[in-house]
DRENZAGU-779882 format. One line per 8 residues: number of its first residue (from 1); their letters; for each residue x, y, z of N, C-alpha, C. Coordinates in Angstrom, 3 decimals, decimal comma. Each point is the difference from the previous one (the first is absolute). Example, Ala and Ser with C-alpha at 12.3 -4.5 7.8 and 13.67 -1.06 7.14 Angstrom:
REM DRENZAGU-779882
1 = as = 13,190/-5,690/7,800/-0,890/1,190/0,000/0,900/1,200/0,000; -0,350/1,050/-0,720/0,820/1,190/0,060/-0,770/1,090/0,730 $
END
This chain:
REM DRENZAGU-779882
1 = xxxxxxxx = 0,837/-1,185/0,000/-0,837/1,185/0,000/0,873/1,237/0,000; -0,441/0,950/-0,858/0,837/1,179/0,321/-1,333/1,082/0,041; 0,453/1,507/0,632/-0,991/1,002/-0,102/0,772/1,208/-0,115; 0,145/0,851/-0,894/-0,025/1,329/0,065/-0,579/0,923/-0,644; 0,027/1,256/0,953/-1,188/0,882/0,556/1,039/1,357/-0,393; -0,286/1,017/-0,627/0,327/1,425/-0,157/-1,139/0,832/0,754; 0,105/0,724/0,777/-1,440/1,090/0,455/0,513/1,068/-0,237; -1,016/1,146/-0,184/0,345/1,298/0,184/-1,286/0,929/0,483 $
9 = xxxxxxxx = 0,490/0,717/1,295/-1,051/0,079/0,878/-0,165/1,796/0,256; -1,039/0,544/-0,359/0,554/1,373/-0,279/-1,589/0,437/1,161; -0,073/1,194/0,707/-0,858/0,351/1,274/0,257/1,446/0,056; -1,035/0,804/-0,073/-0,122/1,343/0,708/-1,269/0,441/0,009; 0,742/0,604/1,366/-1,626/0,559/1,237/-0,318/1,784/-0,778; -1,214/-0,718/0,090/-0,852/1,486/-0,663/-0,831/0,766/0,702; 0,693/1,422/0,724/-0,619/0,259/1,530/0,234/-0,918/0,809; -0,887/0,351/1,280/0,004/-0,813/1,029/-0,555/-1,580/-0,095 $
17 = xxxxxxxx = -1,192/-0,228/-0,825/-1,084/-1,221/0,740/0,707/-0,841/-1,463; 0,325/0,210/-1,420/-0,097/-0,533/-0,875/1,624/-0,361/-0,249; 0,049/-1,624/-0,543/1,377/-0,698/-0,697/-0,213/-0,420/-0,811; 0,466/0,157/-1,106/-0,286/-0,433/-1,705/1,318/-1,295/-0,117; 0,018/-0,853/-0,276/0,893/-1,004/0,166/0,541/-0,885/-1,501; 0,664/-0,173/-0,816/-0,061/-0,624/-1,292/0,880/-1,249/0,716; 0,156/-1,547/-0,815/0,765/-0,788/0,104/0,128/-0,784/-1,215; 1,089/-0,218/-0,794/0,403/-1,061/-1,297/0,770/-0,953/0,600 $
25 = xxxxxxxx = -0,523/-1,054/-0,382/0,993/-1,384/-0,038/-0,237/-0,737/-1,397; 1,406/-0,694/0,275/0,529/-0,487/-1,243/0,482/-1,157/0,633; -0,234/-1,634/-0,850/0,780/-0,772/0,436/0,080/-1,549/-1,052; 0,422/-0,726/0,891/-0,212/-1,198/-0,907/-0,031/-1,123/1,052; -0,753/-1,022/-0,283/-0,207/-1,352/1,307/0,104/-1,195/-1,355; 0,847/-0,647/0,991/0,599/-1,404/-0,845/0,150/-0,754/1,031; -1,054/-1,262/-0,503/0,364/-1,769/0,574/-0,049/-0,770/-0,989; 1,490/-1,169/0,400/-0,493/-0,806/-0,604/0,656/-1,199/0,556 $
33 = xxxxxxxx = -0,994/-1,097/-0,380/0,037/-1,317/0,642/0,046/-1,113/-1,527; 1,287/-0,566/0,586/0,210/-1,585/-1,183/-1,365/-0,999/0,273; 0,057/0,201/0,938/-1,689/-1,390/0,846/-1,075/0,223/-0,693; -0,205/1,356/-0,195/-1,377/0,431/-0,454/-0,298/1,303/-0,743; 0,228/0,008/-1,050/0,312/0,931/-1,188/-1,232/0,857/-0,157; -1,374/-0,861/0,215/-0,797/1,231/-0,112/-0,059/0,886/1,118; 0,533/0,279/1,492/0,579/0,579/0,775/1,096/1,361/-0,508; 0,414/-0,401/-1,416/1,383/1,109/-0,381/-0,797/1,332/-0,421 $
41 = xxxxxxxx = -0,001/1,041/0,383/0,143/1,630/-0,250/1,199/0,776/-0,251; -0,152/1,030/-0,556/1,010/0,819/0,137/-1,033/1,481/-0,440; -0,407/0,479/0,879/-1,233/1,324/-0,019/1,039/1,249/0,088; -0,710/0,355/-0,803/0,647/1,841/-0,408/-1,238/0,808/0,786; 0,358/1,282/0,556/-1,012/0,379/0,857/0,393/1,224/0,296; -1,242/1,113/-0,127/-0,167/1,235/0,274/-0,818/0,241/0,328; 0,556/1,258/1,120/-1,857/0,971/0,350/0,346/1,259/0,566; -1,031/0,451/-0,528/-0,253/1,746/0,515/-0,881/0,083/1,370 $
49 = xxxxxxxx = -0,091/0,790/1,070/-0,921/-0,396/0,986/0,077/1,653/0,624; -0,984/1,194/-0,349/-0,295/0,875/0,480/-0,845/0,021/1,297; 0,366/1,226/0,904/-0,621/-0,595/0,997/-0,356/1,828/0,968; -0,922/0,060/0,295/-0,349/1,330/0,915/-0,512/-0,448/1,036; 0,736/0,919/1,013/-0,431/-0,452/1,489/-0,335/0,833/0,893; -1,089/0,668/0,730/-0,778/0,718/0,561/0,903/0,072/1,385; 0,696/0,313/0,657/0,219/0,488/1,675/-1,055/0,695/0,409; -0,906/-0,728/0,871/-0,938/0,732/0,795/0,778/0,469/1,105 $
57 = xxxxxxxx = 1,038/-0,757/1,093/0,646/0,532/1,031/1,049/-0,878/0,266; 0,897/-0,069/0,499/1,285/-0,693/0,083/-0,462/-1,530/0,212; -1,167/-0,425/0,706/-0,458/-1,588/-0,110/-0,536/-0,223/-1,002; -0,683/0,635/-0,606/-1,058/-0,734/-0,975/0,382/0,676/-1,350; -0,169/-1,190/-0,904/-0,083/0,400/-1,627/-0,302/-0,780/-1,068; -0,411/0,499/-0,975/-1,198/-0,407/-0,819/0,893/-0,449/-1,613; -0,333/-0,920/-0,434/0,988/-0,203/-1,241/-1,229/0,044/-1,074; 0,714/0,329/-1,227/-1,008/-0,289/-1,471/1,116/-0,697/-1,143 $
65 = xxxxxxxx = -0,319/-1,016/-0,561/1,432/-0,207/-0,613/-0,764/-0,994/-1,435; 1,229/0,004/-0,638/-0,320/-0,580/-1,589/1,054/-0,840/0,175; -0,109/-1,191/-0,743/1,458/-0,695/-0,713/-0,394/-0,530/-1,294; 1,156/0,431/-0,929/-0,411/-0,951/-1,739/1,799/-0,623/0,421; -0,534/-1,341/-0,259/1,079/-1,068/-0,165/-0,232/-0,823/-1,368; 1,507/-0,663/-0,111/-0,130/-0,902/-0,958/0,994/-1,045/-0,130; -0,064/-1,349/0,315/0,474/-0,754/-0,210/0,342/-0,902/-1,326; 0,928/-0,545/-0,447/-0,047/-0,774/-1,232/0,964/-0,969/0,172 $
73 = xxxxxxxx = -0,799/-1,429/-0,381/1,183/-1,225/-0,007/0,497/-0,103/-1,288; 1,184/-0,004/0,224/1,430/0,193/-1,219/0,104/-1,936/-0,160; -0,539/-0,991/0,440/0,016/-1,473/-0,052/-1,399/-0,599/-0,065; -0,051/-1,437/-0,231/-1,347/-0,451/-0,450/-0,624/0,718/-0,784; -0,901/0,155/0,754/-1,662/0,192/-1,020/0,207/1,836/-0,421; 0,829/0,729/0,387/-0,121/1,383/0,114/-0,704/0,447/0,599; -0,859/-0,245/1,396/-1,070/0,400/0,531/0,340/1,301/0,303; -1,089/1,214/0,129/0,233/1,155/-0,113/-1,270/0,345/1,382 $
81 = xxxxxxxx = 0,180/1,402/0,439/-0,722/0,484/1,208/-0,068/1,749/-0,367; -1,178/0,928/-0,062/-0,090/0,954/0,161/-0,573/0,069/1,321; 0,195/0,792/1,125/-0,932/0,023/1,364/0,230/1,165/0,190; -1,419/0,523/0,208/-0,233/1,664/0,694/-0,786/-0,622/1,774; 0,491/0,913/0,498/-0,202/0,172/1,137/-0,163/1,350/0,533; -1,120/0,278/1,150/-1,317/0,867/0,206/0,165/0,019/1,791; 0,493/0,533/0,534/-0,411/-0,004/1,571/0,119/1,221/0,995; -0,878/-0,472/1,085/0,044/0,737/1,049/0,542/-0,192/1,069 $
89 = xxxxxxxx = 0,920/0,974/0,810/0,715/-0,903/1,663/-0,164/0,822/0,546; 0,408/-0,056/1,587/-0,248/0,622/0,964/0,757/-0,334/1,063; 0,603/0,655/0,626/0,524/-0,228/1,201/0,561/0,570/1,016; -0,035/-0,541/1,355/-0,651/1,082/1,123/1,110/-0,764/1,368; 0,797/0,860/-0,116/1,124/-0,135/1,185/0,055/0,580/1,661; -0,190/-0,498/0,727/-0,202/0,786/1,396/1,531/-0,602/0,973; 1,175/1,171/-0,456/0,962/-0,162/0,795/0,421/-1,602/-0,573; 0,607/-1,020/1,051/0,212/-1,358/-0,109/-0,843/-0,796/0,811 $
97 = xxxxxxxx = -1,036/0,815/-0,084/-0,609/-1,359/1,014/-1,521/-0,428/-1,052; -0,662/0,310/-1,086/-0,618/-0,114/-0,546/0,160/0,227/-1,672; -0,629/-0,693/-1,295/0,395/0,224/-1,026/-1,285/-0,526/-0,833; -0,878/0,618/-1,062/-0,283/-0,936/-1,034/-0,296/0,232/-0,771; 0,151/-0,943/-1,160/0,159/0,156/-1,125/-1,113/-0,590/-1,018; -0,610/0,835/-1,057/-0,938/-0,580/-0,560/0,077/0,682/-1,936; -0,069/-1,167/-0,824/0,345/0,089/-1,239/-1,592/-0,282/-0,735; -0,099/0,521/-1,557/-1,068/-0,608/-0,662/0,855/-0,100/-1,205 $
105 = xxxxxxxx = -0,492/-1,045/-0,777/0,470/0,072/-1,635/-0,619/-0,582/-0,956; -0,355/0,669/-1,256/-0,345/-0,450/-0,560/0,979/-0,506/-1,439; 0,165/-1,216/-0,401/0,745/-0,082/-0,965/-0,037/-0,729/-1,282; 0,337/0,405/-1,264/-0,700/-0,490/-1,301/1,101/-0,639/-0,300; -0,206/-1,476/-0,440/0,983/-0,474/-0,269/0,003/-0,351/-1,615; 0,611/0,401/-0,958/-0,165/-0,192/-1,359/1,407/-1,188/-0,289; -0,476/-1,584/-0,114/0,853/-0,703/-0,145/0,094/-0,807/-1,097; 1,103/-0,330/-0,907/-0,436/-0,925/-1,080/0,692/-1,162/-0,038 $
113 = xxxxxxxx = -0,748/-1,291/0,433/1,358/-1,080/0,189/-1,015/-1,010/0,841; -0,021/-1,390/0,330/-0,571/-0,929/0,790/0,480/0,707/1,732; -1,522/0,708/0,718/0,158/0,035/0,871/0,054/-0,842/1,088; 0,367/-1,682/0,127/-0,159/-0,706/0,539/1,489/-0,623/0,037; 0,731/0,843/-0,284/1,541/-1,054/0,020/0,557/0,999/0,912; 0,974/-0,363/0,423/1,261/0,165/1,317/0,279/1,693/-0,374; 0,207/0,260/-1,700/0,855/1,061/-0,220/-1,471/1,082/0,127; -0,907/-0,591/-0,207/-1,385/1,051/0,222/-0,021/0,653/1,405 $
121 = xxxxxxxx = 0,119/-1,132/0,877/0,034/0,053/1,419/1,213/1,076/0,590; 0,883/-0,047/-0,626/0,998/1,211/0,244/0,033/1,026/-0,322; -0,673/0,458/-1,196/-0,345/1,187/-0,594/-1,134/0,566/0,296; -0,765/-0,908/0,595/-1,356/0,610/0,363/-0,293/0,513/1,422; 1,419/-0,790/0,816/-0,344/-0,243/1,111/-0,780/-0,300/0,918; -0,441/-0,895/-0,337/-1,049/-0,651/0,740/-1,511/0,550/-0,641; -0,203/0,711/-0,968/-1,115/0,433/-0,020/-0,063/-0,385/-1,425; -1,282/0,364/-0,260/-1,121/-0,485/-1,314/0,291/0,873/-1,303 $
129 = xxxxxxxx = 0,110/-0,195/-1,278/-0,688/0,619/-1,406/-0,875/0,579/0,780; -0,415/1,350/-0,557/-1,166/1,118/-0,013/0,552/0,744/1,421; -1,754/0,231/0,089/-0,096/0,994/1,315/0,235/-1,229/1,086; 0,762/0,826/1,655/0,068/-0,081/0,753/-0,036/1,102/1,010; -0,223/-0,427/1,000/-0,284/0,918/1,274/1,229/-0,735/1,257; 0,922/0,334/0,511/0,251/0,205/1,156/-0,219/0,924/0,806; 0,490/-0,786/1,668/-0,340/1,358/1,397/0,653/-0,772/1,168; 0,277/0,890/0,927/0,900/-0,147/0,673/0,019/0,787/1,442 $
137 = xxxxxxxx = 0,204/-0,124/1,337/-0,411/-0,042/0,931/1,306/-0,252/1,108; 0,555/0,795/0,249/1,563/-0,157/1,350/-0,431/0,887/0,951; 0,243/-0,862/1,478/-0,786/0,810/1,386/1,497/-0,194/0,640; 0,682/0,266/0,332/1,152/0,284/1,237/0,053/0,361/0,960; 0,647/-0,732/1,035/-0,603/0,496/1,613/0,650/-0,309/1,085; 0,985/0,997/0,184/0,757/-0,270/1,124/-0,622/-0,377/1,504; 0,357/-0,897/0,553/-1,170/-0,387/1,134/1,148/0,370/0,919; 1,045/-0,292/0,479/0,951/-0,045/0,471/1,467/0,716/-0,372 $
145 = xxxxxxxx = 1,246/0,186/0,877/1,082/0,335/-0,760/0,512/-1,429/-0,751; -0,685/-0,936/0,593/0,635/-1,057/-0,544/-0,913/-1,255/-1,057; -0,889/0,620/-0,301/-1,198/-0,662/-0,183/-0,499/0,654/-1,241; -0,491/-0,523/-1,289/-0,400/1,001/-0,857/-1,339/-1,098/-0,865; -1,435/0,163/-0,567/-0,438/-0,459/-0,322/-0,509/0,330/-1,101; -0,352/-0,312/-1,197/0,191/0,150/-1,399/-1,239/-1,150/-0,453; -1,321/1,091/-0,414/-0,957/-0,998/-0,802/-0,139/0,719/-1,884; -0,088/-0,971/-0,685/-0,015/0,206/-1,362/-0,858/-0,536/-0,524 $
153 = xxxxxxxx = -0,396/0,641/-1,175/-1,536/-0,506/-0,800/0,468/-0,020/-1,397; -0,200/-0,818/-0,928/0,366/0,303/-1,322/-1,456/-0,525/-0,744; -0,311/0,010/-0,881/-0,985/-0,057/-1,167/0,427/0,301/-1,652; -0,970/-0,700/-0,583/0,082/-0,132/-1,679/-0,943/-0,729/-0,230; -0,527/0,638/-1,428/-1,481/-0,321/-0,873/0,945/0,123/-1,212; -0,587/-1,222/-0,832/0,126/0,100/-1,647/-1,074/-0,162/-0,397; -0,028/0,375/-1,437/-1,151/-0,199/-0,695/-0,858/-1,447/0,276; 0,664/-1,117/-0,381/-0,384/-1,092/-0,004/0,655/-0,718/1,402 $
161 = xxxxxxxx = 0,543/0,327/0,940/-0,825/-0,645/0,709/-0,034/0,621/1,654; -0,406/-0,764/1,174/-0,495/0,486/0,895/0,844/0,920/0,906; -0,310/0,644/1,043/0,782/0,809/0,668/0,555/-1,138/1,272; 1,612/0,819/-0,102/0,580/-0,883/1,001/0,555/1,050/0,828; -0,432/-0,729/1,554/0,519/1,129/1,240/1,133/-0,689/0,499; 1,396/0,727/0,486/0,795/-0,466/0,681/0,425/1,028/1,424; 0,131/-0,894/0,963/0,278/0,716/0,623/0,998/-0,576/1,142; 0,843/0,819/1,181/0,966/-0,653/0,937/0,019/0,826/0,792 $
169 = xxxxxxx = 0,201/-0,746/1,300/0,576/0,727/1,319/1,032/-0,071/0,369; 0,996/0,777/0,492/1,183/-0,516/0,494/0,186/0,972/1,605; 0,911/-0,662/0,817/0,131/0,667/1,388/1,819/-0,597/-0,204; 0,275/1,539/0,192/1,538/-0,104/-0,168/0,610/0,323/1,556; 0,950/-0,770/0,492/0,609/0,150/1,235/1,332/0,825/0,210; 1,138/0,927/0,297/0,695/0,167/-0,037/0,960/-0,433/1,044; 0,992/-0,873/-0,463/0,908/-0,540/1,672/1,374/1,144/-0,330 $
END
């Protein structure tokens, strides 16, 4: 497996409450396996990802953001990926003893290639041809100096098929 990643990450605050944010990446992801050949990729990959972010007050702030990506397999079948992506976040900091975090997205996936093989599954990441919806849900919570508890919610809808909820608790100890 190999991965490399170029970014270029450019940010400025407009007045007080407003951050206009741009980010480009550039890269390329390559596996490959003698065992199992339809497993082999080698994806060329770009994206633009604009992004404005509201400061209501030093805890809380409001995101609006776009991404156009594009993936392309340079092996096999040539499977190809246009994906726009659509969301909303939010998140709300109180000192270190409280935190959370909450995302929406909507994302179009324009793919051409058998979405049911390994190299689909990587380019798609886990998600479907067409419309999709993710969302997302982080609570943080210092209980203790030594003690910290962390509940998370994740979600996703595709077109075709049903909505799946995930979610975890964790209680972290510090020795």
């Amino acid at each position: 497996n190999e991965l490399e990643s170029h970014k270029l990450n450019f940010a400025h605050k407009v007045r007080e409450s407003w951050l206009l944010s741009l980010e480009g990446t550039t890269g390329r992801n390559l596996s490959r396996s003698e065992n199992f050949p339809g497993r082999n990729f080698n994806l060329d990959t770009y994206s633009v990802n604009p992004k404005l972010s509201y400061l209501l007050n030093k805890q809380t702030r409001f995101d609006v953001f776009y991404t156009y990506g594009s993936k392309s397999n340079q092996v096999g079948a040539n499977e190809e990926l246009n994906q726009q992506r659509t969301g909303l976040a939010f998140i709300y900091t109180k000192s270190q003893q409280l935190s959370i975090n909450g995302e929406v997205n909507y994302i179009d996936n324009d793919f051409k290639g058998s979405a049911f093989s390994p190299v689909a599954y990587q380019m798609l990441e886990g998600l479907q041809p067409g419309s999709n919806f993710t969302w997302s849900l982080l609570f943080q919570k210092r209980i203790t100096k030594y003690l910290d508890a962390n509940l998370s919610y994740f979600g996703r809808k595709s077109e075709n098929s049903k909505t799946i909820h995930t979610g975890s608790v964790q209680l972290r100890a510090y020795f």
